[in-house]
C-alpha atoms as one frame of an Amber mdcrd trajectory, in Angstrom:
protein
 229.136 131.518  23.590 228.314 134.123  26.193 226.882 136.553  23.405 224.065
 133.710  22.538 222.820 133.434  26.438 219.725 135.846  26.469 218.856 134.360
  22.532 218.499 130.978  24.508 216.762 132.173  27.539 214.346 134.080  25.583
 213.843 130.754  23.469 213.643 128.444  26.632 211.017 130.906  28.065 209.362
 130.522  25.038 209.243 126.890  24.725 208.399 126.358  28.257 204.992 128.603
  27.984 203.744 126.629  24.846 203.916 123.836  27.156 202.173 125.519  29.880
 199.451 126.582  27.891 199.181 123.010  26.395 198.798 121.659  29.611 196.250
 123.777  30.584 193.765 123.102  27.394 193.827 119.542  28.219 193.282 119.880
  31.751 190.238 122.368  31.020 188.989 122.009  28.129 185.787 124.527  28.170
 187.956 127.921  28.564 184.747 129.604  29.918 184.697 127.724  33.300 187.527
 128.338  35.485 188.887 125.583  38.057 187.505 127.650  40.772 183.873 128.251
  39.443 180.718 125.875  40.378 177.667 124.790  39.402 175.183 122.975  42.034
 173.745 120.196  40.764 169.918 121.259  39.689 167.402 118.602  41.482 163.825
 118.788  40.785 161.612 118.793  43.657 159.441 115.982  43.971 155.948 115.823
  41.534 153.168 117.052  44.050 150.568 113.566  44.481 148.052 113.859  41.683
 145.199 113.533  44.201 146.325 116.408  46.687 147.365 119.145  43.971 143.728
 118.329  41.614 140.868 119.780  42.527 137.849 117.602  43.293 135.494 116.883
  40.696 132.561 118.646  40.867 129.398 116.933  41.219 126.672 117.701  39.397
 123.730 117.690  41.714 119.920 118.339  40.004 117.379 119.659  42.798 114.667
 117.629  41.841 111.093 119.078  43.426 108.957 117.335  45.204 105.709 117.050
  43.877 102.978 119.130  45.255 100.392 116.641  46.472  96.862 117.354  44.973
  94.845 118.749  47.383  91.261 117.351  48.131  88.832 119.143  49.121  85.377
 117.460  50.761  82.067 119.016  50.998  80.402 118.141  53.642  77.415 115.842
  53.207  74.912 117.557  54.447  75.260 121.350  53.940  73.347 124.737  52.534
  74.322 127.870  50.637  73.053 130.686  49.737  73.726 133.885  48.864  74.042
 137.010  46.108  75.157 136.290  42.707  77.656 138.943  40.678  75.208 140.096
  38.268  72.178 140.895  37.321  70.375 140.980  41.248  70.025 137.439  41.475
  70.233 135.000  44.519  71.923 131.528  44.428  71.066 128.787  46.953  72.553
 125.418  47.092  71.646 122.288  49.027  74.133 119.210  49.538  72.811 115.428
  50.837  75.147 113.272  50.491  76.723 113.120  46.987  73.075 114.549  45.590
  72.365 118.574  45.253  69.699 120.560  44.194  70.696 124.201  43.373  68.478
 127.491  42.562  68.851 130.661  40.887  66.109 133.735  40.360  66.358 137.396
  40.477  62.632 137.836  40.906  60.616 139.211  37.499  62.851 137.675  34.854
  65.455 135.054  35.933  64.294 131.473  37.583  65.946 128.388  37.174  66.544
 124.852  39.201  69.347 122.047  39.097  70.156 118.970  40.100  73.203 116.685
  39.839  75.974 115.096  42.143  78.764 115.986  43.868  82.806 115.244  43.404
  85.755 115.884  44.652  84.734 119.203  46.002  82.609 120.047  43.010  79.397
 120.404  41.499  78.040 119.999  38.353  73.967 120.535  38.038  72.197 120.784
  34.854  68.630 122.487  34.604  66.033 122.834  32.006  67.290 124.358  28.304
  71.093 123.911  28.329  71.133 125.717  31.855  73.574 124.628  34.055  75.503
 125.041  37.154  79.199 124.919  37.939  80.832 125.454  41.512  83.658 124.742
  43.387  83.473 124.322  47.413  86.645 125.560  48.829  88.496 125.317  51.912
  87.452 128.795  53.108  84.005 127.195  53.655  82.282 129.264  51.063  81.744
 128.039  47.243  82.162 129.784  43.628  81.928 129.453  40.455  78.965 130.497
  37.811  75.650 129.838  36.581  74.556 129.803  33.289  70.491 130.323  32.178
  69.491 130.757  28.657  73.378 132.002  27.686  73.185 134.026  30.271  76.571
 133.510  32.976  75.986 134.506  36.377  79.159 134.913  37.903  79.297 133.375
  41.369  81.699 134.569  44.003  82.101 133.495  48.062  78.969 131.904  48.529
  78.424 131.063  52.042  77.206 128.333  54.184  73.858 128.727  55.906  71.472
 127.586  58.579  67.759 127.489  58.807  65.485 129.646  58.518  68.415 130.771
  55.639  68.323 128.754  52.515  66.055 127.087  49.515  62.102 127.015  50.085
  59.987 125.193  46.906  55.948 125.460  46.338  54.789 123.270  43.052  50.978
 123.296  42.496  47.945 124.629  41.732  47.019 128.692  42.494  44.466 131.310
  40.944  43.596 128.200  38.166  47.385 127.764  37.025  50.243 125.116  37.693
  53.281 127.038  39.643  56.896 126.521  40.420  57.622 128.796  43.543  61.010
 129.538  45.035  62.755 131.490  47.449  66.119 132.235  48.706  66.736 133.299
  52.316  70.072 134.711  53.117  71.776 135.288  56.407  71.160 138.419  56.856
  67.191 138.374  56.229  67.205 139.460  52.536  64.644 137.172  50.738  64.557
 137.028  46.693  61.631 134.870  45.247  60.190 133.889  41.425  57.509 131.815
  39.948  57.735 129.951  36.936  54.136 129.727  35.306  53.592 126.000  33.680
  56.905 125.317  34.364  57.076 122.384  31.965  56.275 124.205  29.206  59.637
 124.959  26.898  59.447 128.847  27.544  57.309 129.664  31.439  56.325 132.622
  32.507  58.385 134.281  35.044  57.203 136.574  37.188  58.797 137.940  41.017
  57.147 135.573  44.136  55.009 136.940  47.003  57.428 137.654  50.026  57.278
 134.073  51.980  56.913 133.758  55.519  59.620 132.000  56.634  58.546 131.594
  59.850  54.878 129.376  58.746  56.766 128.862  55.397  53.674 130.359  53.439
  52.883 133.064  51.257  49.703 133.878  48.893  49.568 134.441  45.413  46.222
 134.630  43.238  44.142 134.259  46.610  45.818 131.131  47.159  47.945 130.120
  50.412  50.617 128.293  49.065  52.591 126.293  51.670  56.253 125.902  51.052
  58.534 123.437  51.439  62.306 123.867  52.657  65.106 121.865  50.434  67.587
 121.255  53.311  70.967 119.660  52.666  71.164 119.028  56.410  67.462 117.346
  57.094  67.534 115.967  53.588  63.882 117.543  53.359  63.232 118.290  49.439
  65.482 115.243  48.073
């Protein structure tokens, strides 16, 4: 009996480890985690409030301009201009009554021609004899441009400036040296006179040919031996409408 003791407590110690080891699989069944090891518990933080953590929405804002008002620009109802053309050495004068005007262009040997029409909205619009015609524009500068037209011919028409008497349009229609004449004559500010007679001025083609210098002063001048006595077309007296 003796001689079989170790063979049993080998056998025992066996035994008693297979039971150990039993034990421990059921207790733990996932080998890789020990009884000491831990996992915390994962807890997801709380969804940010859709209205804090999105942006705004943009809005679309459309600059809409304002509309530039339409300026209007009066001439004044009782007014005179005169001055240089842009071409060809001629002189422009232009009187205003009212909504009436009465305009003149000559350059003295070959260029005479008269207008009349009314005035609008700052602008105006004269026709004279053969298709001729007149176009300006008053602006706010005091002054008025635009062009004139006689036979085809443009006559450019820049700055033309207000005036006051003895300045301006003078007229003589009548009878000298035997003939029927159309006289005019510009005065500008600054003294410079330009003048042209129209020979049978209703006929479809006169005769043009430069005036006699005109005293402004008497408002006379002679031609042919004859004293003709002008007349001033004043916007401001209305004398000549």
């Amino acid at each position: 009996m003796k001689r079989n003791t170790p063979l049993l407590t080998l056998l025992t110690g066996a035994a008693l480890g297979v039971v150990l080891l039993i034990v421990n699989m059921v207790s733990y069944p996932n080998p890789a985690k020990s009884p000491t090891s831990y996992s915390a518990p994962v807890t997801s933080a709380p969804a940010a409030s859709t209205a804090a953590s999105s942006p705004a929405p943009a809005v679309a804002t459309s600059a809409v301009a304002s509309p530039t008002p339409a300026v209007t620009v009066t001439v004044p109802v009782a007014v005179n201009f005169a001055g240089k053309a842009q071409k060809g050495n001629a002189a422009v004068a232009v009187a205003i009554h009212g909504d009436k005007a009465i305009a003149y262009i000559c350059n003295g040997p070959t260029v005479a021609a008269w207008f009349q029409g009314t005035v609008s909205n700052g602008k105006v619009d004269l026709a004279g004899k053969g298709n001729s015609h007149a176009s300006l524009t008053f602006d706010t500068a005091g002054t008025m441009s635009g062009s004139v037209t006689v036979h085809d011919t443009q006559f450019p028409v820049s700055t033309l400036p207000m005036v006051h008497s003895p300045a301006g349009l003078y007229i003589f229609t009548g009878m000298a040296g035997g003939k029927m004449i159309k006289a005019g004559w510009i005065e500008m500010s600054n003294g410079t006179q330009i003048g042209s007679i129209l020979i049978n001025p209703d006929a479809s083609a006169p005769t043009v040919i430069a005036a006699p210098l005109l005293n402004v002063a008497s408002a006379t001048a002679t031609y042919d031996g004859t004293v003709l006595h002008a007349t001033q077309i004043s916007g401001i007296s209305g004398s000549g409408f």
